[in-house]
N, C-alpha and C positions, 0 to 999 in steps of 0.2 A: 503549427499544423496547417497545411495546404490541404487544398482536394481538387484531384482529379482524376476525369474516368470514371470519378463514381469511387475514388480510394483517396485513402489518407496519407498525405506524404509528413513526416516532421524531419525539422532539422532544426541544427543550432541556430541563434539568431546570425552567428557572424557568415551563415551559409543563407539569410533568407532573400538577402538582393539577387541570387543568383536563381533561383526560380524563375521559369520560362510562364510570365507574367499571360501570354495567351494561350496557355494549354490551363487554365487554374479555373473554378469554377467557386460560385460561393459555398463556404463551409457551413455557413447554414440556409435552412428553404426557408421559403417568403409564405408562409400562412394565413389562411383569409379563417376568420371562425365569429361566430356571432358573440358580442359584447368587447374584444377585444379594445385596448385602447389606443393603439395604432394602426393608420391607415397603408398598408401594402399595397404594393402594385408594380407593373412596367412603363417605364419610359422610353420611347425611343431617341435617339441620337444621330443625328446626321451624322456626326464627324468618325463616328463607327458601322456606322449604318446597318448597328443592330438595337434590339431592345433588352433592356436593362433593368434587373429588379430592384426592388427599394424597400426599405420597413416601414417609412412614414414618410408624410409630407415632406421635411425640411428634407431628408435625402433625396426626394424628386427636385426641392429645388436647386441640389449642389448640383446635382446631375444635368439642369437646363441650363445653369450656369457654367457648367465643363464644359458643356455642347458648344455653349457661344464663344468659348475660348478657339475655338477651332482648330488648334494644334493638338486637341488629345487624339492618339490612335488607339490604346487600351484603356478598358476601366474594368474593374472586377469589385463589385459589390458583396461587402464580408467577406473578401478574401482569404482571411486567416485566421486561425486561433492562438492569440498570442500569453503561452502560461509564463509568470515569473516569482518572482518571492517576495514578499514584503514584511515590513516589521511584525504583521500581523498573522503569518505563515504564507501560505500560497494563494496564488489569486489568476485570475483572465481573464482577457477581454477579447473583444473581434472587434478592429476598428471596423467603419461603416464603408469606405471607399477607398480602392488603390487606383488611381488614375497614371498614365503612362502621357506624357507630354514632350515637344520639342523640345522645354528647355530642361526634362528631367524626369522624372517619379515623385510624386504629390502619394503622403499617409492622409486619409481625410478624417476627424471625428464630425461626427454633428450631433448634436447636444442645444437646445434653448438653455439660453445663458441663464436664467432664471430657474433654470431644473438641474444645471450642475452644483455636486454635492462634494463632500471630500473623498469618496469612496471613487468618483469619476475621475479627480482631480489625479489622484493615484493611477488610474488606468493612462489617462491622456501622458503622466510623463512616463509611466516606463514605454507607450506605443512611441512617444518623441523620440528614446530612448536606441529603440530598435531601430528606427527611420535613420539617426542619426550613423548606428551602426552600418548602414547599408548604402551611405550617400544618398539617402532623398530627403526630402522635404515633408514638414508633418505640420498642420494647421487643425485647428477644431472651429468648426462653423459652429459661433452661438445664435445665431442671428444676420440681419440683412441693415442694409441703410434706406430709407426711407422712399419708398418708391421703386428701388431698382429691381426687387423682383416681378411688378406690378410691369415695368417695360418689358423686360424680358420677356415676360409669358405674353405678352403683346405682340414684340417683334419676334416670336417662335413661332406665329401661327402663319407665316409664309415663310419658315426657313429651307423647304425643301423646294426641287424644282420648277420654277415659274416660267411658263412660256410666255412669248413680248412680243407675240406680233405686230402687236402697233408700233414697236420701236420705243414704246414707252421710257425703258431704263436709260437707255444711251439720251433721251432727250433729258431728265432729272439730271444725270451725270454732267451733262453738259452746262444746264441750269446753274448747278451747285459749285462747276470749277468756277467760275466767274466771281463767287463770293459766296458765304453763308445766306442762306435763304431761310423762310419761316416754312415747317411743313405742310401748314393748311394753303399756302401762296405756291409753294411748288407742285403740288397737286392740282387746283386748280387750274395754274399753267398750261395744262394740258388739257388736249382733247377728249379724255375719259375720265378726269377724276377720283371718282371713285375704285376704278383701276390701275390709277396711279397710287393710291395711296396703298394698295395692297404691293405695288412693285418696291416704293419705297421703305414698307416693313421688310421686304425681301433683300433691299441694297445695306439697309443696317445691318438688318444680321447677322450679312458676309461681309460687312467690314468694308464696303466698297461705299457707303458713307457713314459718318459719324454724326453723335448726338452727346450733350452730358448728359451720363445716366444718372448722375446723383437728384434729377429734377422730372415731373411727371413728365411723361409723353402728351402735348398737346399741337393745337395746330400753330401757336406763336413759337413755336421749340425751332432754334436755330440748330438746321442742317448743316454739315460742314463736310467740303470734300476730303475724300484721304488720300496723300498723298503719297506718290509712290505705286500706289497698286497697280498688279499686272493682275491680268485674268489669262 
């Protein structure tokens, strides 16, 4: 079951890839009420350049993580309502994210690995299930590796339009082709510093330099140029 317009569309699963992925709206609303124990809210996303609902935190963080991938163009949050059968009689779920990407269609669950149950365990294959039927891709976010959402939400906070009129970014670029640099050295480098370092959260998180995210953000963190990039 879809929704759009404000109306319920259903169809069979072997018809649901064919759903016009940006006219769809979430099937269900994002509710704020006193005691609840999820946190709701909007995120916004460069790479759609609109804002995006969520039912709790971990779906904010798939959503800054979509962001940084920068090939998504659609995402639809609770998408669907998917009914099926099981040994038990009948059953649904609403995966958490349909994301639209260059290399495809991403089903997302998200779930802490520590609060999936067998009853979820059930939900997540028959939604693999349907994903499968449709040629996309199906993943469930239990969790993060160690730090990388801690950079992320670090390099988000300049992901949108940075103006340079000191020339600042072209002089880092320059910096960094030369070899792998330390962050707190590449910044310094420069005439402003501490506005260099807001350009350099800005170069990471278009991909127009590189860091390993599996390790904190510090100022010893080797920078590296990417190669190949056009702007």
């Amino acid at each position: 079951v879809w929704k759009a317009s404000e109306e319920q569309v259903v169809c069979p699963v072997r018809d649901l890839g064919s759903f016009p992925v940006p006219g769809g709206e979430p099937v269900r609303r994002f509710s704020w009420r006193r005691g609840q124990r999820h946190r709701p809210g909007l995120q916004f996303m460069v790479s759609t350049g609109r804002h995006h609902g969520f039912e709790s935190l971990e779906e904010a963080r798939v959503l800054l993580a979509l962001d940084f991938a920068e090939a998504v163009t659609q995402v639809i949050c609770q998408p669907f309502r998917l009914r099926f059968m099981t040994v038990n009689g009948a059953a649904e779920h609403i995966p958490d994210v349909l994301a639209v990407a260059g290399g495809g269609v991403w089903l997302i669950g998200v779930r802490p690995a520590a609060r999936i149950g067998d009853a979820d365990l059930v939900k997540f294959a028959a939604s693999a299930e349907a994903a499968l039927a449709c040629g996309w891709r199906y993943l469930v976010v239990g969790g993060w590796r160690p730090h990388v959402m801690a950079v992320l939400d670090t390099l988000s906070s300049q992901r949108r339009p940075l103006a340079d009129p000191l020339g600042l970014q072209e002089v880092l670029l320059g910096e960094v082709s030369r070899g792998p640099r330390n962050f707190g050295d590449l910044a310094a480098g420069t005439m402003a510093p501490p506005v260099a370092r807001a350009h350099l959260l800005h170069l990471l998180w278009h991909r127009r330099l590189s860091i390993d995210l599996a390790r904190p953000l510090a100022d010893t963190t080797l920078v590296h140029h990417v190669d190949g990039w056009r702007g």
